[in-house]
C-alpha positions, 0 to 999 in steps of 0.5 A: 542664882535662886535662893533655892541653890545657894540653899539646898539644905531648906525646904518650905511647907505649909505653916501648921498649928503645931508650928506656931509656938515657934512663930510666935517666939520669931515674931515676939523677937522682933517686936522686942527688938526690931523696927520692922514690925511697929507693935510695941508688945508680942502678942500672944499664941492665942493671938498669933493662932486666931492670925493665923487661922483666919489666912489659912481658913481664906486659903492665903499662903502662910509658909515656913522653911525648915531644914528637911533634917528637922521639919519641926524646926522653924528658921523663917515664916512668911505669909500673905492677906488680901490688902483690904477686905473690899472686893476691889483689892481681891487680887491684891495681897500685903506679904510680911516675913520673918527670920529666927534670929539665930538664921538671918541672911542664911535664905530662909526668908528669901525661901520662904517669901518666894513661897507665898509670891509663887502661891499668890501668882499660882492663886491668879493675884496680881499685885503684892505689896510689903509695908516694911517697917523703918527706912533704914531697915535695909536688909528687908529692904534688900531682900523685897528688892532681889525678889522683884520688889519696886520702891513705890513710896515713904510713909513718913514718920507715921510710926514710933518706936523705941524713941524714935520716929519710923518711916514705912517704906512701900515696895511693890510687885506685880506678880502676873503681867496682863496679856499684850493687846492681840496675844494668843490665849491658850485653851 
């Protein structure tokens, strides 16, 4: 069942400058209190608007899911960047996404990274890879699984946070399969 039915009452659109205070505010969340997200102190709107700027200005996906009674409302952002700025990597995208505490596991994320993996697709990427903070961050671990996701490695101990030493779990997507060898293209 898509994340869409079970969740009828959210929409995703296009994350909009006037929508960043809130996004700030969910990101600021979890760096304070979560794992998942290896900086230590929130950055500022100032910051999060030049973040967001420079994906929007390359024409990457930056997606939030809102209730259509409240589009001002943000429960959930997502978004994607090219992996590394070389010419090689150009169809290859890092996605990280985010709920507002008061919305977890209500589908909002799921909704809204479904967003930005479709946009991707649509845009002729190729892979789509999540770093996720924390190997026992399993609900962001789950959620990249239901969405496709394939676990292609454990950076180990490559972080600390909170007293502890943090693993990165790598997952991995490929979002447009290449043509079989002799498959009729379509003109």
């Amino acid at each position: 069942m898509c994340v869409a039915a079970r969740h009828p009452a959210l929409i995703t659109r296009p994350c909009f400058q006037q929508d960043l205070q809130l996004v700030q505010l969910i990101y600021a969340h979890h760096v304070l209190s979560g794992t998942g997200t290896f900086e230590l102190e929130p950055p500022s709107l100032e910051e999060m608007t030049a973040r967001w700027s420079r994906i929007v200005e390359r024409g990457w996906p930056f997606m939030v899911a809102s209730p259509p009674s409240d589009m001002s409302r943000v429960m959930a952002f997502a978004y994607a960047a090219q992996y590394r700025d070389r010419a090689a990597y150009e169809k290859t995208f890092e996605v990280s996404v985010y709920a507002a505490p008061t919305t977890l596991r209500q589908g909002a994320g799921s909704l809204a990274l479904v967003e930005v993996l479709t946009s991707l697709r649509s845009d002729g990427a190729r892979e789509a890879l999540a770093f996720i903070g924390d190997s026992y961050n399993a609900a962001s671990i789950g959620l990249h699984r239901k969405l496709g996701f394939a676990h292609v490695g454990t950076l180990k101990n490559v972080g600390e946070k909170f007293g502890r030493s943090l693993d990165v779990i790598v997952m991995q997507r490929t979002l447009n399969l290449p043509k079989a060898v002799g498959e009729a293209t379509q003109s």
